[in-house]
mmCIF entry with sequence, helices, sheets and N, C-alpha, C, O atoms, coordinates in Angstrom:
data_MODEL
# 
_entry.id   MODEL 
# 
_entity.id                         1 
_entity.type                       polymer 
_entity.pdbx_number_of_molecules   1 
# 
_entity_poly.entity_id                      1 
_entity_poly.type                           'polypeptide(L)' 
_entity_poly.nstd_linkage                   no 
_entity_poly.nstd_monomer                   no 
_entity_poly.pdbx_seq_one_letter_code       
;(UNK)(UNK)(UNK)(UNK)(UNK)(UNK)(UNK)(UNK)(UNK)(UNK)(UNK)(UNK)(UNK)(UNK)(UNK)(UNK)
(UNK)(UNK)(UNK)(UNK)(UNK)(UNK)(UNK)(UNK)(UNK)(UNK)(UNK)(UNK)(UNK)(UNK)(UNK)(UNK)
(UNK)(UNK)(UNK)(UNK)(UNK)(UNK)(UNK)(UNK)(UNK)(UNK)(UNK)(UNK)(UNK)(UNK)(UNK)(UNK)
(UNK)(UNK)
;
_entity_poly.pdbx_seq_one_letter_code_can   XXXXXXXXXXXXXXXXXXXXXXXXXXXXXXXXXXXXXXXXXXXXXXXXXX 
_entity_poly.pdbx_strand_id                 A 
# 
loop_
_entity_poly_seq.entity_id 
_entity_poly_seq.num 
_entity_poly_seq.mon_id 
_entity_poly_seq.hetero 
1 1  UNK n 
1 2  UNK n 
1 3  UNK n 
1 4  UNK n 
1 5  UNK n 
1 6  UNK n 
1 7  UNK n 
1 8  UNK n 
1 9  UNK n 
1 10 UNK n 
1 11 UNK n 
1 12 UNK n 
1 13 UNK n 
1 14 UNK n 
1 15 UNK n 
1 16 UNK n 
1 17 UNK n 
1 18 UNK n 
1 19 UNK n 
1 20 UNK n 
1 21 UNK n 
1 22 UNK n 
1 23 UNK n 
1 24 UNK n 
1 25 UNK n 
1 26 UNK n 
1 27 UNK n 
1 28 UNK n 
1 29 UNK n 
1 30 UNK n 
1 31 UNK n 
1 32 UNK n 
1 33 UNK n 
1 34 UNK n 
1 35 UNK n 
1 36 UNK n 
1 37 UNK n 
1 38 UNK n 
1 39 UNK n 
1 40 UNK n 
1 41 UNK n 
1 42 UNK n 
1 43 UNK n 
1 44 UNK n 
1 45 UNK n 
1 46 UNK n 
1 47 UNK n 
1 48 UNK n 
1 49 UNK n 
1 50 UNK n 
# 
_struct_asym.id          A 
_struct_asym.entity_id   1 
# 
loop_
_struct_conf.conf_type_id 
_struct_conf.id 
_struct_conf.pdbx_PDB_helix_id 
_struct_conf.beg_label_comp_id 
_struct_conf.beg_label_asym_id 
_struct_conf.beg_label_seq_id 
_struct_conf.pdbx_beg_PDB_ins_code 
_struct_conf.end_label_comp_id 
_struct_conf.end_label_asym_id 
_struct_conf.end_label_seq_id 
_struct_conf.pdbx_end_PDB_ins_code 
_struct_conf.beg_auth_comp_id 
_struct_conf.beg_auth_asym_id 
_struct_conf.beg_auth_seq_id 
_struct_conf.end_auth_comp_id 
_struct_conf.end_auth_asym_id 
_struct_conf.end_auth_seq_id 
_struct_conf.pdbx_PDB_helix_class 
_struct_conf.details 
_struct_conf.pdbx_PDB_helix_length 
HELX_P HELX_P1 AA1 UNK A 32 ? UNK A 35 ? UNK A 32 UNK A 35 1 ? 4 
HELX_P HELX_P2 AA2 UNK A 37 ? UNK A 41 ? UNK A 37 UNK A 41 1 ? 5 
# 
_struct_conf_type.id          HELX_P 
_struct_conf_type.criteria    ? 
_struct_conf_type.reference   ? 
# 
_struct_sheet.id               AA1 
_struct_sheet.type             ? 
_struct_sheet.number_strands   3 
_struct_sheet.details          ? 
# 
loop_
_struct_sheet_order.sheet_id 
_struct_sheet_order.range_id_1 
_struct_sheet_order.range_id_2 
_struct_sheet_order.offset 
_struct_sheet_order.sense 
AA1 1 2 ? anti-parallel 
AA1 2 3 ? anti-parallel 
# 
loop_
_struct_sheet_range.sheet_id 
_struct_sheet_range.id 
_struct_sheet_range.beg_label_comp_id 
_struct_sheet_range.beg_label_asym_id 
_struct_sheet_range.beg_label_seq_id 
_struct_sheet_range.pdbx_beg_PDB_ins_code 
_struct_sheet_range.end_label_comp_id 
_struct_sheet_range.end_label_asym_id 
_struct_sheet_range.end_label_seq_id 
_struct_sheet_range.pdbx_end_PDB_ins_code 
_struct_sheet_range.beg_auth_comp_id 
_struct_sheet_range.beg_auth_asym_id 
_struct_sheet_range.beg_auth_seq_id 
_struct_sheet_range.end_auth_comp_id 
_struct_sheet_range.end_auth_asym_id 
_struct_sheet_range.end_auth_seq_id 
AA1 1 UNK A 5  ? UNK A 6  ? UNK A 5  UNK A 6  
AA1 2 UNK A 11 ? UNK A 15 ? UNK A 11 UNK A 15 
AA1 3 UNK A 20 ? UNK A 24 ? UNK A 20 UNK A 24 
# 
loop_
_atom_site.group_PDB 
_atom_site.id 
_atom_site.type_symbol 
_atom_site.label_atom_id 
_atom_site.label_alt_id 
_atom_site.label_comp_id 
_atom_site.label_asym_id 
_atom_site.label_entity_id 
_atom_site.label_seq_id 
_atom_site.pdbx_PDB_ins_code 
_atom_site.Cartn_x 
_atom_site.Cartn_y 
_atom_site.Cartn_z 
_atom_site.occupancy 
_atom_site.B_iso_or_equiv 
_atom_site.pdbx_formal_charge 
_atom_site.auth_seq_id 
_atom_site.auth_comp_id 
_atom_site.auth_asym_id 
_atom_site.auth_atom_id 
_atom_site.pdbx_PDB_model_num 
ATOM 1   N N  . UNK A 1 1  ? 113.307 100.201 107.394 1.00 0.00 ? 1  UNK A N  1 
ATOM 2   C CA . UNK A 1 1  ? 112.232 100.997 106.857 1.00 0.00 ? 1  UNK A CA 1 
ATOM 3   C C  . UNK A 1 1  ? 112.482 102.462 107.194 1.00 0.00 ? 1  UNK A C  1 
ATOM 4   O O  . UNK A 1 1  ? 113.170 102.669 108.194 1.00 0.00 ? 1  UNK A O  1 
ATOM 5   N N  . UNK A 1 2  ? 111.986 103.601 106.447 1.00 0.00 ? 2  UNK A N  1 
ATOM 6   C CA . UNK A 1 2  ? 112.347 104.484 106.146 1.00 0.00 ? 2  UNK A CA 1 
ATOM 7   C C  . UNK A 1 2  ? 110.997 105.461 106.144 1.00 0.00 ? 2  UNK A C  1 
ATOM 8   O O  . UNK A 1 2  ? 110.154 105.341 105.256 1.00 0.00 ? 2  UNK A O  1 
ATOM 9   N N  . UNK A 1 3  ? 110.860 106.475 107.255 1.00 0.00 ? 3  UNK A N  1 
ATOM 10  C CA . UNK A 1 3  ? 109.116 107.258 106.588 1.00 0.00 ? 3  UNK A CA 1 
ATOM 11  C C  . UNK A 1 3  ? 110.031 108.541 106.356 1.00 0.00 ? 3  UNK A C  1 
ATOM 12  O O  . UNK A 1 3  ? 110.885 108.953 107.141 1.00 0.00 ? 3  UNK A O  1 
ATOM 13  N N  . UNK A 1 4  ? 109.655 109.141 105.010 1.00 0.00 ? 4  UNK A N  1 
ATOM 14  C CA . UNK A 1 4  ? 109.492 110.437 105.019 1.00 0.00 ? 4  UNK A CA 1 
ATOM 15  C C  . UNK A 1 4  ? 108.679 111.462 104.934 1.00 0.00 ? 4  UNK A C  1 
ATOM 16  O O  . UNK A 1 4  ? 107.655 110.940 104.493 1.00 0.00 ? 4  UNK A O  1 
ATOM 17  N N  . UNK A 1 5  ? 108.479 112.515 105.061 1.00 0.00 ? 5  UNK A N  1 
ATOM 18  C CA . UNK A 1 5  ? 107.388 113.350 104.465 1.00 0.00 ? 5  UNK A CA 1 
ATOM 19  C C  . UNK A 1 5  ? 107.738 114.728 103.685 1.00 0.00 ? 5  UNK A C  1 
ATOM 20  O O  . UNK A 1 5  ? 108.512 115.638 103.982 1.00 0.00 ? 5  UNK A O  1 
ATOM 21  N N  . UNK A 1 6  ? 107.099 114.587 102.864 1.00 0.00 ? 6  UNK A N  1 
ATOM 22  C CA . UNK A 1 6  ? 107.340 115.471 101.887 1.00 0.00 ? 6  UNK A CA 1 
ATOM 23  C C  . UNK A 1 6  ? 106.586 116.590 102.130 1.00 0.00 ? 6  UNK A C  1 
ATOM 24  O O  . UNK A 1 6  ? 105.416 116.235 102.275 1.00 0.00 ? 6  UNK A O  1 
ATOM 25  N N  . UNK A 1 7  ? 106.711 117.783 102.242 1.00 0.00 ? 7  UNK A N  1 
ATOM 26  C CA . UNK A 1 7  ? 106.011 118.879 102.741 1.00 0.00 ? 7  UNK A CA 1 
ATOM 27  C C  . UNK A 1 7  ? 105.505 119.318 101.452 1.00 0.00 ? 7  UNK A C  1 
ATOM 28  O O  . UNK A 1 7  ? 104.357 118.914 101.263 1.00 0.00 ? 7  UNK A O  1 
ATOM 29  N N  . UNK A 1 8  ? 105.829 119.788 100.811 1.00 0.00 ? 8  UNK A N  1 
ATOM 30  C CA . UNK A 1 8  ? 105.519 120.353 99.315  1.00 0.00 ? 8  UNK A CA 1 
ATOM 31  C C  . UNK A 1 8  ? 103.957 119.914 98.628  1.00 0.00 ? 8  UNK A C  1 
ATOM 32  O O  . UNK A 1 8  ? 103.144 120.554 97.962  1.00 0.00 ? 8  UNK A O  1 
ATOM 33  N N  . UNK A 1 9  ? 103.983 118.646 99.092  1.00 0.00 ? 9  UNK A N  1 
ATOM 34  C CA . UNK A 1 9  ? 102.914 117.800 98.482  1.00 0.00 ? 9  UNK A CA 1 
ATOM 35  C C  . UNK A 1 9  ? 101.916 116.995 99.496  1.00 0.00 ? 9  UNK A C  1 
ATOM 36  O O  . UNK A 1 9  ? 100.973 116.268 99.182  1.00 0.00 ? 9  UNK A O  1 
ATOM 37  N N  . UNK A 1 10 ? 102.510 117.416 101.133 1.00 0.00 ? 10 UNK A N  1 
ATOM 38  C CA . UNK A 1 10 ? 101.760 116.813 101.674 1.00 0.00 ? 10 UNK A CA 1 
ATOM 39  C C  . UNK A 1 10 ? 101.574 115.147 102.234 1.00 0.00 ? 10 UNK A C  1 
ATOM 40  O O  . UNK A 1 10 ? 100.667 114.603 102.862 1.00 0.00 ? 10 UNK A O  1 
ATOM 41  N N  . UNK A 1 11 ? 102.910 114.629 101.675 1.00 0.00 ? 11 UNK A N  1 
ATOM 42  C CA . UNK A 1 11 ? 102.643 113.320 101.137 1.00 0.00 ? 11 UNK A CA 1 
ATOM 43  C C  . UNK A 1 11 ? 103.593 112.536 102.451 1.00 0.00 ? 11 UNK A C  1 
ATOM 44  O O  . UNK A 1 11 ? 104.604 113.080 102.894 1.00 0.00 ? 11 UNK A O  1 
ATOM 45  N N  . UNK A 1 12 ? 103.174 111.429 102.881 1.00 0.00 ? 12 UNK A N  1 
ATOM 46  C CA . UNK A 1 12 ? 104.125 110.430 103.738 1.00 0.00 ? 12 UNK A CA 1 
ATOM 47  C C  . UNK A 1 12 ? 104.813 109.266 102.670 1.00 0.00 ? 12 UNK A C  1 
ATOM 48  O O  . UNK A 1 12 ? 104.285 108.813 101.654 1.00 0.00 ? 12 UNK A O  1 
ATOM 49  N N  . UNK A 1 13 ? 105.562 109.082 102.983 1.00 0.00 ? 13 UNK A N  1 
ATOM 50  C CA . UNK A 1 13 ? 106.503 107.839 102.194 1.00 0.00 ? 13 UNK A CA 1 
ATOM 51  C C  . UNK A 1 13 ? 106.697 106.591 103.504 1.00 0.00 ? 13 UNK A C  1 
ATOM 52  O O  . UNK A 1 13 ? 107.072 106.750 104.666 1.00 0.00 ? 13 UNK A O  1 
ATOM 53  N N  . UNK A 1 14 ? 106.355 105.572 102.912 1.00 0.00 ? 14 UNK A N  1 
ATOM 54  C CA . UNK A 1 14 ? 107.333 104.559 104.172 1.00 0.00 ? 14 UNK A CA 1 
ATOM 55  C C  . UNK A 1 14 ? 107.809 103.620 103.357 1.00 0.00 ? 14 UNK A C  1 
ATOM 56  O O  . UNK A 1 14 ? 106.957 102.872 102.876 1.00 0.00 ? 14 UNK A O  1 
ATOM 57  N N  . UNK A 1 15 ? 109.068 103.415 103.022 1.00 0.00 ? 15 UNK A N  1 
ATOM 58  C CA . UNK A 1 15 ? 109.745 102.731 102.003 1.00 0.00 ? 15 UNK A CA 1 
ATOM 59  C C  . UNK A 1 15 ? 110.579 101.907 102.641 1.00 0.00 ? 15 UNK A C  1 
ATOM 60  O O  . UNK A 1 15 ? 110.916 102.472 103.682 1.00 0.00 ? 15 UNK A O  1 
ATOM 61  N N  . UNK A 1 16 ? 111.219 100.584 102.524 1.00 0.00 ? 16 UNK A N  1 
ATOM 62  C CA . UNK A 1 16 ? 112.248 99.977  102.605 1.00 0.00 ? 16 UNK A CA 1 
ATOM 63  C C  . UNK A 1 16 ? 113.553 99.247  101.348 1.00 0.00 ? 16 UNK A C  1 
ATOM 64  O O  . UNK A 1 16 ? 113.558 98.053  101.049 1.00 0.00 ? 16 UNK A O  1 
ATOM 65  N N  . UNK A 1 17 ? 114.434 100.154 100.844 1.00 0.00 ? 17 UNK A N  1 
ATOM 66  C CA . UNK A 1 17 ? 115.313 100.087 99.845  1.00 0.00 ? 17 UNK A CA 1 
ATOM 67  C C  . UNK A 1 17 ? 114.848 101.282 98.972  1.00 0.00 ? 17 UNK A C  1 
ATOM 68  O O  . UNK A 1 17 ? 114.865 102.485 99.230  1.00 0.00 ? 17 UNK A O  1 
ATOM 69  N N  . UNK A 1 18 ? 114.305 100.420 97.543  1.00 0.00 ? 18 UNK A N  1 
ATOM 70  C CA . UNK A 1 18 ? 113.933 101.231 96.607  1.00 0.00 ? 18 UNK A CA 1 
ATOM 71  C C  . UNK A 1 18 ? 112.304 100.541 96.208  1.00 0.00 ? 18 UNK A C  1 
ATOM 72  O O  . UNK A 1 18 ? 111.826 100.420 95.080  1.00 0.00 ? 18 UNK A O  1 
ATOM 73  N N  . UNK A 1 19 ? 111.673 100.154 97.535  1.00 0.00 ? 19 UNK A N  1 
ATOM 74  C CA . UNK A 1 19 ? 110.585 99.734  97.379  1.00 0.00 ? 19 UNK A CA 1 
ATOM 75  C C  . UNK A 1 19 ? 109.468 100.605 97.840  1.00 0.00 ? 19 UNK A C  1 
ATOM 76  O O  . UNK A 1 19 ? 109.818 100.858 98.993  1.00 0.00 ? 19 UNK A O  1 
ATOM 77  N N  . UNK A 1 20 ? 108.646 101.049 97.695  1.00 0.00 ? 20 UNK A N  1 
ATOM 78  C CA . UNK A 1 20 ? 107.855 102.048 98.098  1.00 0.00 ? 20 UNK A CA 1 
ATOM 79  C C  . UNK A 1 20 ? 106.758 101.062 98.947  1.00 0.00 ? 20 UNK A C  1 
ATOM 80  O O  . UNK A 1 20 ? 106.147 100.306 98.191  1.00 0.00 ? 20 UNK A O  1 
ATOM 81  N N  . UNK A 1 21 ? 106.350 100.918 100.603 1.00 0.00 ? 21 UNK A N  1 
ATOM 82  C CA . UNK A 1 21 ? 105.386 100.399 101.276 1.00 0.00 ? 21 UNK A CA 1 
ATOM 83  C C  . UNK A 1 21 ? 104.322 101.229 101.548 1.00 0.00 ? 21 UNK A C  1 
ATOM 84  O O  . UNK A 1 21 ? 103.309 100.580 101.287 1.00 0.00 ? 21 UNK A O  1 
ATOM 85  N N  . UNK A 1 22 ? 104.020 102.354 101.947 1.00 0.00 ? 22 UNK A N  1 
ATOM 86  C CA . UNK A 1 22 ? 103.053 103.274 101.889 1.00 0.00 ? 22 UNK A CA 1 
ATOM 87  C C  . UNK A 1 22 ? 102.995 104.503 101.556 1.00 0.00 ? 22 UNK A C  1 
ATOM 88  O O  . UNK A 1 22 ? 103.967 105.239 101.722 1.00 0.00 ? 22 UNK A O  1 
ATOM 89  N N  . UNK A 1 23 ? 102.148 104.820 101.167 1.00 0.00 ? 23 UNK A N  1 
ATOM 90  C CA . UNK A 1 23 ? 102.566 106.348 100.690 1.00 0.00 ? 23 UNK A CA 1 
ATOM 91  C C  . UNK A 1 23 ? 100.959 107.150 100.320 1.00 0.00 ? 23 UNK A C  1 
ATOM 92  O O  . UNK A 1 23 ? 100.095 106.933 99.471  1.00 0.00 ? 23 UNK A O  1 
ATOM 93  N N  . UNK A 1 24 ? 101.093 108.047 101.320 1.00 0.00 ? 24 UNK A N  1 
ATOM 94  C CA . UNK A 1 24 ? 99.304  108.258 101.582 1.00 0.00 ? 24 UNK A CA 1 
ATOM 95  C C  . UNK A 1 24 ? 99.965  109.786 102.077 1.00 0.00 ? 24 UNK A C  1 
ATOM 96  O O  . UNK A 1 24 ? 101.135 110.154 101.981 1.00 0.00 ? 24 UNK A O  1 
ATOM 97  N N  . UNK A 1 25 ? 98.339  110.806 102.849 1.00 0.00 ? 25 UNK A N  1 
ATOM 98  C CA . UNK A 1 25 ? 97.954  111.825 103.513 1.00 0.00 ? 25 UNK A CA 1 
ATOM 99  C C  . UNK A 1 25 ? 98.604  111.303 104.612 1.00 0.00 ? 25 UNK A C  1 
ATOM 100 O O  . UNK A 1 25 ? 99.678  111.752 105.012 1.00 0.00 ? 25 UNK A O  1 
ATOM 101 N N  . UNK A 1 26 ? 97.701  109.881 105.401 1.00 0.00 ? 26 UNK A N  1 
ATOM 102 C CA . UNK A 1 26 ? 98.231  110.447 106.598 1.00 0.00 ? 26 UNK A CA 1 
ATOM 103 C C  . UNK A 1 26 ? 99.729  109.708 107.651 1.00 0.00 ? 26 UNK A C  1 
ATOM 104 O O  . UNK A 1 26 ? 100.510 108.785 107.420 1.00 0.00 ? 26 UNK A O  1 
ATOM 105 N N  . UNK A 1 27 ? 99.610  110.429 108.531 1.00 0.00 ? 27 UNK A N  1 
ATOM 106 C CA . UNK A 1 27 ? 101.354 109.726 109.102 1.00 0.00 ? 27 UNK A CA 1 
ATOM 107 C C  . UNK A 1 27 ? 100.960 109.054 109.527 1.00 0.00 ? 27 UNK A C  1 
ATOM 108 O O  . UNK A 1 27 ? 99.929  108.951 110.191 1.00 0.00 ? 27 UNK A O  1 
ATOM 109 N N  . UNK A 1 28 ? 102.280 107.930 109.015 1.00 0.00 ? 28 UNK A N  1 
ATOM 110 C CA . UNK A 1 28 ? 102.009 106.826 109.719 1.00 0.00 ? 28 UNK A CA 1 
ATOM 111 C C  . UNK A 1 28 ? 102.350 106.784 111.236 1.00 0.00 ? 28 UNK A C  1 
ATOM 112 O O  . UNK A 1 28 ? 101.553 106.056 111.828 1.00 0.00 ? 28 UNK A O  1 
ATOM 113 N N  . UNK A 1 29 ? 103.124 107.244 111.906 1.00 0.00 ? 29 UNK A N  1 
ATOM 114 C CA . UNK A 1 29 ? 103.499 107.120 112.680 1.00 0.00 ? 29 UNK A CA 1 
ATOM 115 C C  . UNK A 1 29 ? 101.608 107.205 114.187 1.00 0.00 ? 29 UNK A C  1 
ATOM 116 O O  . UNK A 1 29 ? 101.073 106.396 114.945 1.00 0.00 ? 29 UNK A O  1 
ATOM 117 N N  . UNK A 1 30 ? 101.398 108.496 113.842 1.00 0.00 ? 30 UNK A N  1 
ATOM 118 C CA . UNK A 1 30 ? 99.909  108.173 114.530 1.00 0.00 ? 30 UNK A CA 1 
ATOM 119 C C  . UNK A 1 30 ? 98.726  107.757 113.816 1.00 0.00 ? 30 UNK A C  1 
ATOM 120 O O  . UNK A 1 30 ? 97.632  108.320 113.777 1.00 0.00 ? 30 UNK A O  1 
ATOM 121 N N  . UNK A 1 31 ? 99.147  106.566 113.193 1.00 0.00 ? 31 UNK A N  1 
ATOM 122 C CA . UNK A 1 31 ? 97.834  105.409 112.258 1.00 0.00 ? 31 UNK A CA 1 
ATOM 123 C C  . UNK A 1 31 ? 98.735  103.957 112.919 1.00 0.00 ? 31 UNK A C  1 
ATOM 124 O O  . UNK A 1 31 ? 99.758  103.673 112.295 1.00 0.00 ? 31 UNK A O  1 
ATOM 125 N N  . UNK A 1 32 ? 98.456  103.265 113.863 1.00 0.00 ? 32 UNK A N  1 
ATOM 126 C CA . UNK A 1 32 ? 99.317  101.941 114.090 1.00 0.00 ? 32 UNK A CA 1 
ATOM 127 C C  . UNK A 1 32 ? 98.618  100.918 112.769 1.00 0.00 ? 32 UNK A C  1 
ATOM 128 O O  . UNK A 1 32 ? 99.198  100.033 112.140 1.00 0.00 ? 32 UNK A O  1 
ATOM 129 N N  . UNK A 1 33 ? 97.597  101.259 112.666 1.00 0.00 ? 33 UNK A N  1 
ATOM 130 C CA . UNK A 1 33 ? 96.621  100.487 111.554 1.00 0.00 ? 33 UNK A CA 1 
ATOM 131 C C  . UNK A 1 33 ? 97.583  100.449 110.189 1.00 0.00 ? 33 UNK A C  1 
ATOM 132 O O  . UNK A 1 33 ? 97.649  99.368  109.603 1.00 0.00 ? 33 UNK A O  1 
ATOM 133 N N  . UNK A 1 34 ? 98.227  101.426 109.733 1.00 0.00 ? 34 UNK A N  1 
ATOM 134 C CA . UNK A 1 34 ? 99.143  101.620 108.827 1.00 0.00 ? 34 UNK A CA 1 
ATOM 135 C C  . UNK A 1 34 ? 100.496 100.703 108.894 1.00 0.00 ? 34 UNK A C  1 
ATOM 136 O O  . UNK A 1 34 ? 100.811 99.809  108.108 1.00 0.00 ? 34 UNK A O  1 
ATOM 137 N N  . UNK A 1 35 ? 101.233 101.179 110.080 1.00 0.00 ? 35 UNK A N  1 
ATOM 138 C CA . UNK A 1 35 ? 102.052 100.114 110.139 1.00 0.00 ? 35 UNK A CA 1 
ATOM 139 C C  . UNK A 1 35 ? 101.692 99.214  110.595 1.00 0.00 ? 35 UNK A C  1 
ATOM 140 O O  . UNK A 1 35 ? 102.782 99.158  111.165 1.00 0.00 ? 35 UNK A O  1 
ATOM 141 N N  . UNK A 1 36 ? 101.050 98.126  111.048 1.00 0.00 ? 36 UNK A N  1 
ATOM 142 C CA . UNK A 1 36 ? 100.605 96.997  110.933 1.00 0.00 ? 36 UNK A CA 1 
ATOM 143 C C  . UNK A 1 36 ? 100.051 96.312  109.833 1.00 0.00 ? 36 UNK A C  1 
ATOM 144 O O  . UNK A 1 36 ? 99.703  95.131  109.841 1.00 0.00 ? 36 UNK A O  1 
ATOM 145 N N  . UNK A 1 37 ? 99.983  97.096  108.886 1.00 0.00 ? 37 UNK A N  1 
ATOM 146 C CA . UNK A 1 37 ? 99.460  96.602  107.327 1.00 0.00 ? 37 UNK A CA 1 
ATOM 147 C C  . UNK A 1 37 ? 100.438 96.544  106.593 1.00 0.00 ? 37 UNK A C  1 
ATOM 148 O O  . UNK A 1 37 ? 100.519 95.744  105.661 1.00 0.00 ? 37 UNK A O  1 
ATOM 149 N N  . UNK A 1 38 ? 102.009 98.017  107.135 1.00 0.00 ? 38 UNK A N  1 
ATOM 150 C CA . UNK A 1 38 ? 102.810 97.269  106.007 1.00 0.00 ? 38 UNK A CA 1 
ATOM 151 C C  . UNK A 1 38 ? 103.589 96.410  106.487 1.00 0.00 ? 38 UNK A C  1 
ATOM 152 O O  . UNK A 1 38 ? 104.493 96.088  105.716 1.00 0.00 ? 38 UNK A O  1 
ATOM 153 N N  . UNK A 1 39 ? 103.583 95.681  107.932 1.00 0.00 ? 39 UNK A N  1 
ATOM 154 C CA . UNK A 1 39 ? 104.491 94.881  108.659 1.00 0.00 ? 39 UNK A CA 1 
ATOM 155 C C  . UNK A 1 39 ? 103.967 93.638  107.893 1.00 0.00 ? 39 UNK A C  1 
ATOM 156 O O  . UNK A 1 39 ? 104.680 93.034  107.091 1.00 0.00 ? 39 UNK A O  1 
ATOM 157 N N  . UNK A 1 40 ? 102.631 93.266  108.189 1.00 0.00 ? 40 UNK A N  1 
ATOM 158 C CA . UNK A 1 40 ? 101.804 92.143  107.623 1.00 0.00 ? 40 UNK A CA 1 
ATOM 159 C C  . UNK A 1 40 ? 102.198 91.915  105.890 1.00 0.00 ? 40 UNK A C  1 
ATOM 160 O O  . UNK A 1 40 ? 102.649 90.818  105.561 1.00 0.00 ? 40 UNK A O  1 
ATOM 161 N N  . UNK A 1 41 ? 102.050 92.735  105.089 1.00 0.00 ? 41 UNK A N  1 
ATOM 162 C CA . UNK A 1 41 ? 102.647 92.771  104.011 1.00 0.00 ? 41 UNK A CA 1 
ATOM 163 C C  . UNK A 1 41 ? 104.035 92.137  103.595 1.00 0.00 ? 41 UNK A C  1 
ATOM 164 O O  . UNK A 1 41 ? 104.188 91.407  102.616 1.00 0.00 ? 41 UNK A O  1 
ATOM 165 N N  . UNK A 1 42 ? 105.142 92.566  104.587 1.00 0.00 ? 42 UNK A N  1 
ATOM 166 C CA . UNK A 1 42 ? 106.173 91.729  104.414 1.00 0.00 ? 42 UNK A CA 1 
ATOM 167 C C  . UNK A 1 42 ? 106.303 90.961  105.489 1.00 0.00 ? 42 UNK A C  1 
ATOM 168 O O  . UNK A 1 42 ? 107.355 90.843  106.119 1.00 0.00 ? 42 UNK A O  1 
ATOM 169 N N  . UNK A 1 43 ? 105.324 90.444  105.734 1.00 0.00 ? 43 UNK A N  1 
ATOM 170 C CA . UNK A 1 43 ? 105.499 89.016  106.579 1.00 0.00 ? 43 UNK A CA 1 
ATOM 171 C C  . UNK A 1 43 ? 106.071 88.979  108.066 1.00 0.00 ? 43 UNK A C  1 
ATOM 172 O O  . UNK A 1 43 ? 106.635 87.993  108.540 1.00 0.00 ? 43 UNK A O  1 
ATOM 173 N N  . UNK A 1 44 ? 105.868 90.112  108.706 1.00 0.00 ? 44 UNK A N  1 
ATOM 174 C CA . UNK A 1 44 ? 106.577 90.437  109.819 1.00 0.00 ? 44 UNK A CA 1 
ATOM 175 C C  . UNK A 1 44 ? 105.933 90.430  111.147 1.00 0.00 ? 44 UNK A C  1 
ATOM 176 O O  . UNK A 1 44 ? 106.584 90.344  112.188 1.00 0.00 ? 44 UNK A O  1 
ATOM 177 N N  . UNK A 1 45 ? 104.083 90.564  111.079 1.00 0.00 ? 45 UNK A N  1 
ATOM 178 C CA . UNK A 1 45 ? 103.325 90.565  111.799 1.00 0.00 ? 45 UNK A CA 1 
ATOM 179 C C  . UNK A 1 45 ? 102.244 89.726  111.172 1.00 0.00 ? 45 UNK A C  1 
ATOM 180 O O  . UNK A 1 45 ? 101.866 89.628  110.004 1.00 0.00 ? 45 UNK A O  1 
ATOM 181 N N  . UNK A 1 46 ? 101.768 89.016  112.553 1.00 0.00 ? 46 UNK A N  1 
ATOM 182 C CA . UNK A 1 46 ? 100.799 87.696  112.225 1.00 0.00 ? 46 UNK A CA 1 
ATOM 183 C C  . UNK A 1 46 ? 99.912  88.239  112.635 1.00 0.00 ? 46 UNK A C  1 
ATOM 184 O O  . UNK A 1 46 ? 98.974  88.145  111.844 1.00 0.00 ? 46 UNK A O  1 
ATOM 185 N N  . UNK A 1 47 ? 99.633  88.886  113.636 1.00 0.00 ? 47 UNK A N  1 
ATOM 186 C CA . UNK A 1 47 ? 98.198  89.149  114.162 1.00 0.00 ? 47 UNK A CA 1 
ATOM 187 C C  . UNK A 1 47 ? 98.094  90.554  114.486 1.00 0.00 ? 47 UNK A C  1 
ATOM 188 O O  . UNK A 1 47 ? 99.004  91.174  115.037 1.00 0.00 ? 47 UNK A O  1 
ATOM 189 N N  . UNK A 1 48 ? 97.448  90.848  114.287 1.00 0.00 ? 48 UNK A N  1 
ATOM 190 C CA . UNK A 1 48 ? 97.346  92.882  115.141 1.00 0.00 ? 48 UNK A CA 1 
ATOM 191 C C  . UNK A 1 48 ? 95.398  92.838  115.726 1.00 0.00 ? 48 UNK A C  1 
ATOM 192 O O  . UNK A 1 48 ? 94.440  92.459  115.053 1.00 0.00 ? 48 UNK A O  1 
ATOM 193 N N  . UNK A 1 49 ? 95.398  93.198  116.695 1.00 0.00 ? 49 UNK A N  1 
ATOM 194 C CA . UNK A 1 49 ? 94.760  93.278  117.706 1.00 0.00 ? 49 UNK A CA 1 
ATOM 195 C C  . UNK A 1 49 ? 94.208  94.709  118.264 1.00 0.00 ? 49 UNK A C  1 
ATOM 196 O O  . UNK A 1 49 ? 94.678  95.167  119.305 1.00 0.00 ? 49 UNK A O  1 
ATOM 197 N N  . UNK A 1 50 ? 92.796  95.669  117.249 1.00 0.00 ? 50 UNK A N  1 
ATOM 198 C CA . UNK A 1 50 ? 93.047  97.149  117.189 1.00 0.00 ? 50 UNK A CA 1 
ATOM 199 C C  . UNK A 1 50 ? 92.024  97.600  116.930 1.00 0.00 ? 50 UNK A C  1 
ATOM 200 O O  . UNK A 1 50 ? 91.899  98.818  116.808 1.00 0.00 ? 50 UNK A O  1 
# 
């Protein structure tokens, strides 16, 4: 997985390949709520606890 951020627009990316998993305002990195939604999404996390 892959986050970028695009300054221009403000925008976070968290992609894995050529699949787009989130892509919002805010970073993911300080939202765990975020990545735990796109872990759960591809099947990677069973439970989150938050």
């Amino acid at each position: 997985m892959k986050i970028k951020h695009i300054q221009s627009m403000d925008l976070w990316l968290l992609t894995k390949g050529d699949k787009v998993l989130y892509r919002g305002k805010r970073n993911p990195w300080k939202s765990p709520g975020i990545i735990a939604s796109v872990l759960r999404s591809e099947g990677k996390l069973f439970r989150y606890f938050g």
